[in-house]
N, C-alpha and C positions, 0 to 999 in steps of 0.2 A: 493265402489270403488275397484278397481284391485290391490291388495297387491306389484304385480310387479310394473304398473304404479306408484302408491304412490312413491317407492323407487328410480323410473328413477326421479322423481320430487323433490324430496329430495336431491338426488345426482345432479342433476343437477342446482340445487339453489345454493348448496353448494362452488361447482365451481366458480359459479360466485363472488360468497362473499371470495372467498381466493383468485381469479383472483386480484377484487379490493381493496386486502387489500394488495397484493404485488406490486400492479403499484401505491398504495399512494406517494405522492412524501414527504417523512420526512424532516423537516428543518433541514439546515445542521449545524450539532454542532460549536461550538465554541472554536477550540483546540489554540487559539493566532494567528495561522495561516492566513494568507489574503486567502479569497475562489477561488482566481486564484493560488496561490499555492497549495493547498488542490485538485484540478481539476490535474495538472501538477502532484503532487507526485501519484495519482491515476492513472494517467495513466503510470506512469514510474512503477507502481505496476503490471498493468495489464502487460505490458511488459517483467519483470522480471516474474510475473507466466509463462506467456507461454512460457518462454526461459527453466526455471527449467521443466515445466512438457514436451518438447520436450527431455529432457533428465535425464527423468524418476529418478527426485531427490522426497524421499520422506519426508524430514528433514530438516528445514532451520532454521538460526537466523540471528537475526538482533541486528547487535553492535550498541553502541550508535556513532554516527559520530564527526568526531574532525576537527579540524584547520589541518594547514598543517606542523603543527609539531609534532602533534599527541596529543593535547592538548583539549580536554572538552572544549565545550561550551553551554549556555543556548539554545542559537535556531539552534545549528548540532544536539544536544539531541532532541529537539521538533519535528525538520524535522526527525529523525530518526523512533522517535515513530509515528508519525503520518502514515509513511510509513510503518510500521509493524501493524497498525489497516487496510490502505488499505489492507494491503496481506493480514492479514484475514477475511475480509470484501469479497473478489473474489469468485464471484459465482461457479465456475467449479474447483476451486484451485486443486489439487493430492498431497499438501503437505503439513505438518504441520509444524508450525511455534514452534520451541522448544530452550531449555535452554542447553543442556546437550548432548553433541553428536549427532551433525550435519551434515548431507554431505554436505550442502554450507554452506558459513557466506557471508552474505551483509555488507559491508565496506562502510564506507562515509565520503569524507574530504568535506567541507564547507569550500569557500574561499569568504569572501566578500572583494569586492573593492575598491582601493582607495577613490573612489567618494563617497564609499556610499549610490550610490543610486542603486547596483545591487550585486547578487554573483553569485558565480559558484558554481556548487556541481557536484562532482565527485563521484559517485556510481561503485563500481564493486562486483559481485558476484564470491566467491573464492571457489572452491572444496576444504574441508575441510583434512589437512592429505596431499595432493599433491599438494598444492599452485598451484594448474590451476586455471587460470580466464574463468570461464564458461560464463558473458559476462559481459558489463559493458553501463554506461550511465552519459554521462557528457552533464549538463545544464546552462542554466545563466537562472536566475530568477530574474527579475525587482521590487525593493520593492516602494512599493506601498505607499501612504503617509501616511497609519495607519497603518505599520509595524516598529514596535520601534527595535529601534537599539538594 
C-alpha cells in the first residue's frame, strides 16, 4: 500500500476518535449545587468571559462571596467556587484565573429571602487598582427542594 495513503487513513481515523471523545457528554459532578444552578452560574461565566476578553483583561480572581454585610457563608463560598471552575472550564477564555495581582476581582453578595424559597446574587467585576466596575450581573435563583438551607 501507498505510504502517503496509509497516513491520510491514519490521520483521518484519528480525527474522528478525538472528534468523539470531545462531544462525549460527561455526567455532571456533584458540587451540592442543584444542576439548574450549575446551568445558570455557567452561563453567567460565559457572560463575564466575553465581557473581560472584549476588554482585553488578562488576570482575573474570584473572591469568595458574602451576605450583605460582608459576612462568609457556606453556600456564597460554594456558588463562588463553582463560578470560578466555570471560568476555567470556558473554551475560548484569553485570561487566567490567578491569586496574586489581578486586573479584575469578581465580587459576590448572596442575598436569600425572607421566604426561603429563593435568593438573589449580586455579581460585579471590579478593575483592580481603580475601582471601575467593568460589568456586572444580578440574579434570583429559585431553590429547589433538594437545596438545603
Amino acid at each position: 500500500m501507498n505510504l502517503p495513503k496509509v497516513l491520510f487513513v491514519v490521520f483521518f481515523l484519528s480525527t474522528f476518535s478525538v472528534t468523539a471523545f470531545c462531544n462525549e457528554q460527561l455526567p455532571e459532578q456533584d458540587y451540592g449545587l442543584p444542576k439548574e444552578h450549575v446551568r445558570k452560574i455557567k452561563w453567567i461565566a460565559r457572560f463575564i468571559s466575553g465581557e473581560l476578553a472584549g476588554r482585553n483583561i488578562k488576570t482575573v480572581t474570584v473572591e469568595d462571596f458574602t451576605d450583605f454585610y460582608g459576612r462568609p457563608s457556606s453556600k456564597a463560598k460554594e456558588i463562588s467556587q463553582e463560578l470560578e471552575i466555570q471560568l476555567k472550564n470556558m473554551p475560548d477564555k484569553k485570561f487566567l484565573i490567578v491569586s496574586d495581582s489581578p486586573e479584575a476581582i469578581i465580587k459576590g453578595i448572596f442575598l436569600p429571602f425572607k421566604d426561603g424559597k429563593k435568593f438573589k446574587l449580586d455579581i460585579s467585576v471590579v478593575a483592580s487598582g481603580r475601582d471601575r466596575i467593568i460589568t456586572s450581573y444580578t440574579g434570583i435563583f429559585k431553590k429547589p427542594k433538594t437545596y438545603k438551607k
